[in-house]
Biopython code that builds the backbone (N, CA, C, O; Angstrom):
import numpy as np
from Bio.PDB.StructureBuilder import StructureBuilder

atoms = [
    (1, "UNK", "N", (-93.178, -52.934, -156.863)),
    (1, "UNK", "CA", (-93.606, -52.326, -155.625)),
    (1, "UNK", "C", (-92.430, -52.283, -154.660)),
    (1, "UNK", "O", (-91.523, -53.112, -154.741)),
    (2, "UNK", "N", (-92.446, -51.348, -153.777)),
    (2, "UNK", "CA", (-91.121, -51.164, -153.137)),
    (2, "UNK", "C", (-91.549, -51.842, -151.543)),
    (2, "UNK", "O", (-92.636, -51.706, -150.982)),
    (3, "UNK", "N", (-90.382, -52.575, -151.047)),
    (3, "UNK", "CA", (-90.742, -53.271, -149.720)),
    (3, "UNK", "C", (-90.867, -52.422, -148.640)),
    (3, "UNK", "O", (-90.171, -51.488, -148.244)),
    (4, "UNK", "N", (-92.462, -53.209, -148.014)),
    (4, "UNK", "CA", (-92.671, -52.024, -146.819)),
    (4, "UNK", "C", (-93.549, -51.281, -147.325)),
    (4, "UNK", "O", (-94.068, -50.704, -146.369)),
    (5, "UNK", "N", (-94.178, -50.845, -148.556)),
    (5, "UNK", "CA", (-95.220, -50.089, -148.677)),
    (5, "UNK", "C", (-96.390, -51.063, -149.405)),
    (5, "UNK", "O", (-96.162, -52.014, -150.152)),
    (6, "UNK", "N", (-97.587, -50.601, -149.014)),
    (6, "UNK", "CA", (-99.042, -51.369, -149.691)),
    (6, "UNK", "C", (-99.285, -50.564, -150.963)),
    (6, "UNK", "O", (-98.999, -49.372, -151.080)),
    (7, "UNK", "N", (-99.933, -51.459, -152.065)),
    (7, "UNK", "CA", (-100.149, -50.591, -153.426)),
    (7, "UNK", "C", (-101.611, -50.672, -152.577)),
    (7, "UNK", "O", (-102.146, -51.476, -151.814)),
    (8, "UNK", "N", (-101.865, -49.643, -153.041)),
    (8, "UNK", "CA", (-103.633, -48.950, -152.992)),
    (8, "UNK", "C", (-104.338, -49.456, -154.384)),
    (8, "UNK", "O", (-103.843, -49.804, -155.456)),
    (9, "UNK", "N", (-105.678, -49.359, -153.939)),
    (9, "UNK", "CA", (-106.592, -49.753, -154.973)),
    (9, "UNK", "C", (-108.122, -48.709, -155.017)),
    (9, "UNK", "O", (-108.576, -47.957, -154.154)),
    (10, "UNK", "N", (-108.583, -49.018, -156.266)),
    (10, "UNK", "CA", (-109.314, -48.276, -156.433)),
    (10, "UNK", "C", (-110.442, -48.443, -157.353)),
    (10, "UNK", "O", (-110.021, -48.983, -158.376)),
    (11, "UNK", "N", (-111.746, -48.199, -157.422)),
    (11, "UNK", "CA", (-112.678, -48.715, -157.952)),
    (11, "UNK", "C", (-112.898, -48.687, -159.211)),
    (11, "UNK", "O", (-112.186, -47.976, -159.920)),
    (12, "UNK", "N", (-113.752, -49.320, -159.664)),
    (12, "UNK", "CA", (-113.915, -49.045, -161.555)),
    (12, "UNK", "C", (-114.890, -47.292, -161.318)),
    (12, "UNK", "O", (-115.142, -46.483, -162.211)),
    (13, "UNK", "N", (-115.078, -47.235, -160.516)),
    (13, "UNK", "CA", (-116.077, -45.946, -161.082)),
    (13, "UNK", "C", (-114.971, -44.578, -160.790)),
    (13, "UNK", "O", (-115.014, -43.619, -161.561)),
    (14, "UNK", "N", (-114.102, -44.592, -159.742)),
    (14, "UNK", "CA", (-113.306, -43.875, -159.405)),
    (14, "UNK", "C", (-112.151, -43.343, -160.818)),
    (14, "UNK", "O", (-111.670, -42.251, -161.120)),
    (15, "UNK", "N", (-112.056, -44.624, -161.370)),
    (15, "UNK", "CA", (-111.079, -44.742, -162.831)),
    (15, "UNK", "C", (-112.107, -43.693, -163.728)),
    (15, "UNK", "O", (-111.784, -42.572, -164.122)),
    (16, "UNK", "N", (-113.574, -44.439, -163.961)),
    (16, "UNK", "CA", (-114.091, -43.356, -164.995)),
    (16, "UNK", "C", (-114.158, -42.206, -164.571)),
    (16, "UNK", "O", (-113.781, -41.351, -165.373)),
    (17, "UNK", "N", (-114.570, -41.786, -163.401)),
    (17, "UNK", "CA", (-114.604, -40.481, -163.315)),
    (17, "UNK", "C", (-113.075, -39.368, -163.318)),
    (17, "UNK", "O", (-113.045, -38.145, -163.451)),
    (18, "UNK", "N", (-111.429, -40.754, -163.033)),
    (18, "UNK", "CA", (-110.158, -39.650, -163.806)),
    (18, "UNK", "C", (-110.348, -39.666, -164.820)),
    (18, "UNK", "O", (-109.923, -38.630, -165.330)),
    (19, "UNK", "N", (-110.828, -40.362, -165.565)),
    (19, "UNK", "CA", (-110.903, -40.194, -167.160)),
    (19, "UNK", "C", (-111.528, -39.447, -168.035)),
    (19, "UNK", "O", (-111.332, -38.760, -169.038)),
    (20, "UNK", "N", (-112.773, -40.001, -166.949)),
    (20, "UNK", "CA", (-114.000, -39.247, -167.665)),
    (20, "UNK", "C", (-114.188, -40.198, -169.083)),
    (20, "UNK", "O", (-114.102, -39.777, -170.237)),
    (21, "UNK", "N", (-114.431, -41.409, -168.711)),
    (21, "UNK", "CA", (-114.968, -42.412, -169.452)),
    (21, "UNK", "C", (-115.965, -43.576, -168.360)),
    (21, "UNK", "O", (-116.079, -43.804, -167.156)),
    (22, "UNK", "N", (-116.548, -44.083, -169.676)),
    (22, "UNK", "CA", (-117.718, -44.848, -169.121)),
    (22, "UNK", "C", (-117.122, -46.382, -168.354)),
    (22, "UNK", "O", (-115.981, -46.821, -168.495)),
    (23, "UNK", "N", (-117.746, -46.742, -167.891)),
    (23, "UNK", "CA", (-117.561, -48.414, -167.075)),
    (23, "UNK", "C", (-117.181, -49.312, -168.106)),
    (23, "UNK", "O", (-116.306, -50.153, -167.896)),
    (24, "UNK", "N", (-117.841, -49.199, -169.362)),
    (24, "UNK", "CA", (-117.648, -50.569, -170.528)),
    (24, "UNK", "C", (-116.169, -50.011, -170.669)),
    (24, "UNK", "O", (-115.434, -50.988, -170.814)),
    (25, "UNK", "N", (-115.647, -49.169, -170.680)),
    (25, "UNK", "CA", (-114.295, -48.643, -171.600)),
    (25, "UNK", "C", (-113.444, -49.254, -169.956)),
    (25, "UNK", "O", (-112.626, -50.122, -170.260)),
    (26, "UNK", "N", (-113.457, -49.127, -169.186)),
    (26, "UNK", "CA", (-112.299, -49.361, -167.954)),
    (26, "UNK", "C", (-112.698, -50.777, -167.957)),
    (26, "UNK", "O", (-111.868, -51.368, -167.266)),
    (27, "UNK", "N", (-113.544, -51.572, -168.392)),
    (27, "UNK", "CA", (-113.390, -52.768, -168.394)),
    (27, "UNK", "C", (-112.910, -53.489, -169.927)),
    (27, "UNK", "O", (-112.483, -54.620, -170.157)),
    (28, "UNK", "N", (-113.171, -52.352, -170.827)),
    (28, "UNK", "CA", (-112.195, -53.448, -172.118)),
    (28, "UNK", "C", (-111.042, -53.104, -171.687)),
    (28, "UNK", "O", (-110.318, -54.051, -171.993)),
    (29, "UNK", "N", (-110.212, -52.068, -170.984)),
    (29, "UNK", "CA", (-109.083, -51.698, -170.954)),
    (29, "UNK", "C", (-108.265, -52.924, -169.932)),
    (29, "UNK", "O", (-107.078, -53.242, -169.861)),
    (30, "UNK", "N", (-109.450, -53.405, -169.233)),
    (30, "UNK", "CA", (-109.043, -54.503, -168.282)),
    (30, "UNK", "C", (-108.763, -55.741, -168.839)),
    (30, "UNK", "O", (-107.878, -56.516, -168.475)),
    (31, "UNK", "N", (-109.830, -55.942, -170.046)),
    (31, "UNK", "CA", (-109.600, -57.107, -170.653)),
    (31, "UNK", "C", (-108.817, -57.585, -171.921)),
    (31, "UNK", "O", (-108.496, -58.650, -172.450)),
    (32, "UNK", "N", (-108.656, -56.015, -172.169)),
    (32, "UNK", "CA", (-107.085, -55.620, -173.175)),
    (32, "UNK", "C", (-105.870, -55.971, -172.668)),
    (32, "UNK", "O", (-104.949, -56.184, -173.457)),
    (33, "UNK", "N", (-105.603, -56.127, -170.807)),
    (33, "UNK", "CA", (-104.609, -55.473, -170.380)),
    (33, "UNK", "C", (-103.908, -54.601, -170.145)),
    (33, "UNK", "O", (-102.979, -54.694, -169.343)),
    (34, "UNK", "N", (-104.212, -53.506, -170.826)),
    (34, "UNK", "CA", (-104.388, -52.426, -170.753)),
    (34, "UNK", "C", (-104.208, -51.390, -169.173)),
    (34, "UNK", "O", (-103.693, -50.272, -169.180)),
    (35, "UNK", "N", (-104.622, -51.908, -168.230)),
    (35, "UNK", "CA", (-104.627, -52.483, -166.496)),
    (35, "UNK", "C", (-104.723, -53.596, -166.058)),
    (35, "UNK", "O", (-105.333, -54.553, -166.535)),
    (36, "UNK", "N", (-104.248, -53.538, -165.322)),
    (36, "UNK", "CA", (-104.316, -55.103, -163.607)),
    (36, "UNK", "C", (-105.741, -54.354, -163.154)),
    (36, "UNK", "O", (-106.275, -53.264, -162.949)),
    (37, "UNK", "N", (-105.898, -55.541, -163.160)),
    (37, "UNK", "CA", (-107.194, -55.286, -161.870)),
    (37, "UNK", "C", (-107.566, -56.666, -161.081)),
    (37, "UNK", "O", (-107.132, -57.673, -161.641)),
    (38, "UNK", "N", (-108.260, -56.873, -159.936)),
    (38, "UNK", "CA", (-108.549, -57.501, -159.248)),
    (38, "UNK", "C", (-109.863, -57.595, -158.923)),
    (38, "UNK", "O", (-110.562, -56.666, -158.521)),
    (39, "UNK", "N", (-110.290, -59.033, -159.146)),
    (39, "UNK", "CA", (-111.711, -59.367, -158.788)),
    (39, "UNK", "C", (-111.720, -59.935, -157.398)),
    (39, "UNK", "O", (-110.880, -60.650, -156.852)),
    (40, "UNK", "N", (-113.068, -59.371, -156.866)),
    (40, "UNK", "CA", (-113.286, -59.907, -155.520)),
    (40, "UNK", "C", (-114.301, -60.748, -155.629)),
    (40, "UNK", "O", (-115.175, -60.829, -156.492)),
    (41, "UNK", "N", (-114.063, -61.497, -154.471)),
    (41, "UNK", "CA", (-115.335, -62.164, -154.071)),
    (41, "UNK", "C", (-116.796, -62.167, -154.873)),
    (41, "UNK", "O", (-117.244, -63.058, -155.594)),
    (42, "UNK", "N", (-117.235, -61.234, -154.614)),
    (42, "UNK", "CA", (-118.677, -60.304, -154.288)),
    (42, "UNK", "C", (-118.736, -60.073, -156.224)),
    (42, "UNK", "O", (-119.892, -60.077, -156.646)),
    (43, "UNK", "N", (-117.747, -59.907, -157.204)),
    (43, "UNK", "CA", (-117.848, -59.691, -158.496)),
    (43, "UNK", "C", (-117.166, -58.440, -158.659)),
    (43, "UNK", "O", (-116.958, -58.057, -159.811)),
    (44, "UNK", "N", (-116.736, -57.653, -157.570)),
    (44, "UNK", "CA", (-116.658, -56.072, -158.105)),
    (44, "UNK", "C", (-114.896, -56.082, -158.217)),
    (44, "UNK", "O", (-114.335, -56.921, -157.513)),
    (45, "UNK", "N", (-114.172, -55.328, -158.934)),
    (45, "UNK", "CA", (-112.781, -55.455, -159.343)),
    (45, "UNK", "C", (-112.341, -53.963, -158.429)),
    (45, "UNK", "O", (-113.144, -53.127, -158.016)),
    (46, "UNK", "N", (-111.046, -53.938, -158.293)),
    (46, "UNK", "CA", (-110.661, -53.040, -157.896)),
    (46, "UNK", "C", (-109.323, -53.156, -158.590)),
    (46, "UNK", "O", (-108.793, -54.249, -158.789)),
    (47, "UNK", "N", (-108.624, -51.649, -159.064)),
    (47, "UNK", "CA", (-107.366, -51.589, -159.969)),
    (47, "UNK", "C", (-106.465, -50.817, -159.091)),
    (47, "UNK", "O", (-106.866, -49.868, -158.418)),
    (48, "UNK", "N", (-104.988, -51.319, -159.108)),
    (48, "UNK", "CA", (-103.874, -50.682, -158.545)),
    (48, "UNK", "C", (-103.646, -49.542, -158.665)),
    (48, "UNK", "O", (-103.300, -49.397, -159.838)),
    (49, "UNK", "N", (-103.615, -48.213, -157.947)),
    (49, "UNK", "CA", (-103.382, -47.038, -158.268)),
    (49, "UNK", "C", (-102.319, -46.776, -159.216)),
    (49, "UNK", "O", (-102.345, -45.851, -160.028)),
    (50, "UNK", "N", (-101.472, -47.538, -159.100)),
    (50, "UNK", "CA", (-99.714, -47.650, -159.809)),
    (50, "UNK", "C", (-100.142, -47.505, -161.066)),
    (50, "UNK", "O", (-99.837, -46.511, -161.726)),
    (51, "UNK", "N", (-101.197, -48.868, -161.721)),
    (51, "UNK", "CA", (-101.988, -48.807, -162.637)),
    (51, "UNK", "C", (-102.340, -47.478, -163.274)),
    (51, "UNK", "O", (-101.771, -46.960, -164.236)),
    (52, "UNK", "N", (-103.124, -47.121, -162.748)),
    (52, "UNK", "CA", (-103.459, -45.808, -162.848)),
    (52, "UNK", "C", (-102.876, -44.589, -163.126)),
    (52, "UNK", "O", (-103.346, -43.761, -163.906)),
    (53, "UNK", "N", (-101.795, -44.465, -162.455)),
    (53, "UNK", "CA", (-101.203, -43.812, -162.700)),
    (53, "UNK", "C", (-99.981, -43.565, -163.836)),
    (53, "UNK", "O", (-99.324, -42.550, -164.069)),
    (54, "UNK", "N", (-99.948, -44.735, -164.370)),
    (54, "UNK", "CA", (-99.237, -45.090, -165.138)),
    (54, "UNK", "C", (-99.596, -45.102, -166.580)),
    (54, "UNK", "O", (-98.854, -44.778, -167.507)),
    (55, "UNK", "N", (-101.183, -45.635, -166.678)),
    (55, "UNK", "CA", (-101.861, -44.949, -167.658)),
    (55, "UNK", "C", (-102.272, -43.247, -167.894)),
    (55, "UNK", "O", (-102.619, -42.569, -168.861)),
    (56, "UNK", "N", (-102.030, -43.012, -166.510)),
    (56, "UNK", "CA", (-102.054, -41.576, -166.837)),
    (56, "UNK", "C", (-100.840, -40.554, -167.689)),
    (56, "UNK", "O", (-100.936, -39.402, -168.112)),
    (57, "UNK", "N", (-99.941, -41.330, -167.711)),
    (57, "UNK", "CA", (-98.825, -40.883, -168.237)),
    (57, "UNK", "C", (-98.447, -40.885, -169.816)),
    (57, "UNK", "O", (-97.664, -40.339, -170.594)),
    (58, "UNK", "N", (-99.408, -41.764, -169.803)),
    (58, "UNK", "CA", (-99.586, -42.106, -171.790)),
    (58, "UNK", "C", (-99.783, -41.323, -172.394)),
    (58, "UNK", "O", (-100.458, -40.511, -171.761)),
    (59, "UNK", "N", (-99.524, -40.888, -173.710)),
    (59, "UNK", "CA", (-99.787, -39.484, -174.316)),
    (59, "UNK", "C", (-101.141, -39.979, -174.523)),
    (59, "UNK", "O", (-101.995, -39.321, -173.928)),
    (60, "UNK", "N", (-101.665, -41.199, -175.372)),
    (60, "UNK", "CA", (-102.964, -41.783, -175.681)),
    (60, "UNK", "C", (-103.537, -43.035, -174.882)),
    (60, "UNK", "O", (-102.903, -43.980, -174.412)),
    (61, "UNK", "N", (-104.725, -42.822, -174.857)),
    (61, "UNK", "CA", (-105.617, -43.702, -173.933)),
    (61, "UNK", "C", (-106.909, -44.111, -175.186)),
    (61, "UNK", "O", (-107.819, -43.334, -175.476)),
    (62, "UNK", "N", (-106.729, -45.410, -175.768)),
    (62, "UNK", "CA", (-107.880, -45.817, -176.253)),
    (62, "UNK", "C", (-109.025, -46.103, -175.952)),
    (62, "UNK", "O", (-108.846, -47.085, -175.231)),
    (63, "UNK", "N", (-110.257, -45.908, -176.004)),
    (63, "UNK", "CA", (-111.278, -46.142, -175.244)),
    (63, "UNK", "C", (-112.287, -47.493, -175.989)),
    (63, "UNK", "O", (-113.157, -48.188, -175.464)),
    (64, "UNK", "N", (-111.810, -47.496, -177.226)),
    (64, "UNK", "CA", (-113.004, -48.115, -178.088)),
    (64, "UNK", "C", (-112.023, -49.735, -178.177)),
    (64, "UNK", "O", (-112.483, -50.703, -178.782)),
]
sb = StructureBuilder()
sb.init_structure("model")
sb.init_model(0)
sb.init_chain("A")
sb.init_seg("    ")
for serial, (resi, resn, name, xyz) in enumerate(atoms, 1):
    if name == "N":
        sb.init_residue(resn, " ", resi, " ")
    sb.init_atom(name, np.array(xyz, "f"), 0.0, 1.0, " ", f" {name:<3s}", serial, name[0])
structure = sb.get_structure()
C-alpha cells in the first residue's frame, strides 16, 4: 500500500456480484487464500479492493 492513501474495502456480496459467483465460492476463495479478507466484529468480512482487483487480473479464477 502506498503511504498516505487508505485501501478500500468491500463486501462479500459486492465480490459475487464482479464475478458473478455465489457467497460459498468468495468464501472458499477466502479460506484458500486465495483473498485477504477481514472479519468484523458483528461476523461479516469485508475484502481489500487491491484484493480484488488483483484477482481480477488472473487469466483463471477457481470457484470449486
Amino acid at each position: 500500500m502506498v503511504l498516505g492513501m487508505e485501501e478500500r474495502y468491500v463486501r462479500i456480496r459486492d465480490v459475487c456480484r464482479m464475478f458473478n459467483v455465489s457467497h460459498k465460492a468468495v468464501y472458499t476463495w477466502i479460506r484458500r487464500g486465495w483473498i485477504n479478507a477481514i472479519k468484523l466484529p458483528n461476523g461479516e468480512y469485508r475484502i481489500p479492493l487491491s484484493d480484488v482487483e488483483r484477482l481480477k487480473t488472473r487469466r483463471r479464477v477457481w470457484v470449486s
